[in-house]
N, C-alpha and C positions, 0 to 999 in steps of 0.2 A: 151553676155559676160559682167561682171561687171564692169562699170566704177571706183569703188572705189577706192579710193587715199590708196593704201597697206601702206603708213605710217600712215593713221589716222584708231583708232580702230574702230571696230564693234558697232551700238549702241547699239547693245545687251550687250556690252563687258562693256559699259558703268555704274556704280553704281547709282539705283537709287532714289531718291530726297524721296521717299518714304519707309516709314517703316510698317512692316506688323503691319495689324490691331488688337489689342488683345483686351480684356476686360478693362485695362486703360484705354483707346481712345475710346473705346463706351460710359463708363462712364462719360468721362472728354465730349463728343457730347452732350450726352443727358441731362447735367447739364448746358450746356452753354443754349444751345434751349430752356431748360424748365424753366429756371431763368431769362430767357429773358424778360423786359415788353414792351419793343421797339426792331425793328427789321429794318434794311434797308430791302426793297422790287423792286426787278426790276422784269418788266413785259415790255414785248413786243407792243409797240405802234401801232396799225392800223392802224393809218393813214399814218408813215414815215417808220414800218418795223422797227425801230433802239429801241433799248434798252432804257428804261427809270427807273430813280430809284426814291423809293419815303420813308420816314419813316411809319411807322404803327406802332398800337399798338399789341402788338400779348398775347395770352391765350394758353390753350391748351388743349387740349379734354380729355376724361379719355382713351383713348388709348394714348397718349402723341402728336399725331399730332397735330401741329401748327393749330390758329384760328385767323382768324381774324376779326374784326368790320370793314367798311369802308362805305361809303358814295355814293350812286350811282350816285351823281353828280363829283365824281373824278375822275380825268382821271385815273389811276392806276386799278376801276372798272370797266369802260367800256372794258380799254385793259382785264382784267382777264375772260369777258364774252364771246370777243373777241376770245382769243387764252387763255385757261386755264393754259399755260405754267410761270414759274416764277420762280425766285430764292430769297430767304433771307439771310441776313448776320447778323449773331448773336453775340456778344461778347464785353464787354466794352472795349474802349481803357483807360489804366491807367497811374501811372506817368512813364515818360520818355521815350521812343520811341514806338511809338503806335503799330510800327512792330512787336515788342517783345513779343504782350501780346496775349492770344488766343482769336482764334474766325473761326467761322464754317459756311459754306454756303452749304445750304443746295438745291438743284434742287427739285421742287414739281409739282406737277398739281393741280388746285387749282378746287374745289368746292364749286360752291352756296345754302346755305342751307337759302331752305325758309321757311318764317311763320309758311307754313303749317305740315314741316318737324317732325317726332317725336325728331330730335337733338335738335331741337331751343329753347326750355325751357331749358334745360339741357345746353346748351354753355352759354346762357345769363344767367342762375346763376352764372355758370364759371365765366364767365367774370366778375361780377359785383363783386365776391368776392376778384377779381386781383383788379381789376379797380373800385372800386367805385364812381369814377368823372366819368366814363361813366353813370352814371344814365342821366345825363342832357342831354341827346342825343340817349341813345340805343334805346325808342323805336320809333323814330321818323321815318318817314315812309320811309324816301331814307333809312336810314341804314341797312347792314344784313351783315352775316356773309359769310364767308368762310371759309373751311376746305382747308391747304396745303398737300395735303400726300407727305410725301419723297419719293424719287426716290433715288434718289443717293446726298450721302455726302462726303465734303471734309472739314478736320479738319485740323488747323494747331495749336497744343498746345504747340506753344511754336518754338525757334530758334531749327533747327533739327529734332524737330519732324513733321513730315505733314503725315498725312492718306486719305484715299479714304474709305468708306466703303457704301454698299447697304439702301437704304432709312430705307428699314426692322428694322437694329440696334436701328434708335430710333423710332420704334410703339413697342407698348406696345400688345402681343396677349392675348386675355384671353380664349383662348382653351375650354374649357368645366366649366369653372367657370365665367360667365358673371355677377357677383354679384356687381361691381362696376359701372354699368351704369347708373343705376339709385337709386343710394342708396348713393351717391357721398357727397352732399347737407348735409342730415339727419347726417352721419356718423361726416362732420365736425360739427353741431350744437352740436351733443352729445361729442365730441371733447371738446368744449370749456367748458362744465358744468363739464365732470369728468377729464379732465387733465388742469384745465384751466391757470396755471404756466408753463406749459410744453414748448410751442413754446419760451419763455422768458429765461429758462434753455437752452436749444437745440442753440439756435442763439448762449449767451455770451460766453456757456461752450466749444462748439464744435465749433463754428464758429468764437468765440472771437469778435464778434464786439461787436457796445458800444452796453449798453442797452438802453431799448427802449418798448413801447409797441407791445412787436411782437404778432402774434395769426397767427392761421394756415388759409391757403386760399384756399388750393388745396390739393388733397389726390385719389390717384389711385393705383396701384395694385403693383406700380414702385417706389413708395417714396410721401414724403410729401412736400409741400410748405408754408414758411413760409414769411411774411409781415410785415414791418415797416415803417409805410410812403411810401417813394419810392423807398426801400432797398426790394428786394426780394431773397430768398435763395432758393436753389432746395434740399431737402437731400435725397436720395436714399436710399430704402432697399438694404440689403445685398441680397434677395431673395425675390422672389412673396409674398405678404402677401396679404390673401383672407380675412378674416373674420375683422369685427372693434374689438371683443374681443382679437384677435389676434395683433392689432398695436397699441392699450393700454398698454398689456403685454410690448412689444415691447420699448415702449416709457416706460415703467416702468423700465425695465432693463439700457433705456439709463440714464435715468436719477436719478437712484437707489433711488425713489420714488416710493412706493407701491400706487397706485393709485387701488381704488376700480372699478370693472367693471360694471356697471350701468344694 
């Protein structure tokens, strides 16, 4: 027989805290995660069991999953070897109540990619196009990467709105067109010789900040990333775009510059 108090309602009855997940809120996920260039990190301590949090600096692969550098002498390394379990919090706090502004935690399992890995060349250029102060340390022999794959996300953008959605949302799949894996690098040097005003347009026009010397840093099958000092912006395609002739055009239309395609 049910104990229930018949004056208080059902929790099913109850409205909840959460709004269904659409294409906004993937968007607004995977622009916070991918413009991220610090990230809070909590990983599971071994030797107490109790949660511990630490900053890092975080990249992100050409499928969009989170990367990160770390040190094998930090405790936050040892835990991830440990128990691969971990979560990140992505999001700047800006002016006037910190609660207000978004930001997204993301649940991952994390993976050690080594030396020997075919990723590892490929993530340390990543990196080093996000990060170039990492030169003074990436290849020093404690350090190596990780790869976090999302598991499940929870986004909160803004007062009202908060979502849940499946790790899935922000990886990037490339189905039967794997052209971006290793053509990544190449794609942005040819980048900077035929569109080399572009990232400098795209920041002040679309994004309004100051100007600056921006240049692109990152480029996958999901959108483009751009760089200024320690100002980084994520911009999204509308849709998959496969080909580099293809996100020339692209950037030609945005910036109604006819740039020649090389």
């Amino acid at each position: 027989m049910s104990t229930r108090d018949p004056q208080q309602p059902a929790i099913a009855d109850k409205p909840s805290v959460l709004r269904e997940t659409d294409d906004v809120a993937r968007k607004q996920a995977r622009v916070l995660l991918r413009s991220a260039r610090y990230v809070a990190l909590a990983v599971i301590d071994p030797q107490t069991g109790f949660p511990a949090v630490s900053r890092v600096v975080l990249g992100t692969d050409v499928d969009g999953v989170p990367v990160i550098l770390v040190s094998g002498l930090s405790a936050h390394t040892k835990a991830l070897d440990a128990d691969p379990r971990c979560s990140l919090m992505a999001g700047e706090p800006g002016k006037g109540d910190p609660l207000a502004h978004p930001r997204l935690t993301v649940q991952c399992l994390a993976e050690r990619i080594g030396r020997d890995d075919p990723a590892h060349d490929r993530l340390r250029t990543r990196f080093l196009n996000r990060h170039p102060k990492t030169q003074l340390y990436i290849d020093f022999p404690d350090f190596g990467f990780f790869r976090l794959q999302p598991q499940t996300a929870s986004l909160n953008g803004g007062f009202g709105r908060a979502y849940v959605m499946p790790g899935d949302d922000l990886v990037i799949r490339f189905g039967d067109s794997p052209i971006w894996v290793d053509t990544t690098n190449q794609t942005l040097q040819d980048l900077a010789l035929a569109v080399p005003d572009a990232a400098t347009y795209i920041a002040l026009h679309l994004y309004g900040v100051e100007t600056g010397n921006w240049r692109f840093c990152g480029i996958d099958m999901g959108g483009m990333d751009l760089i200024c000092g320690e100002t980084l912006l994520r911009h999204e395609f509308e849709a998959p775009i496969l080909l580099k002739t293809d996100v020339i055009n692209y950037i030609s239309k945005m910036t109604n510059i006819a740039y020649p395609i090389p």
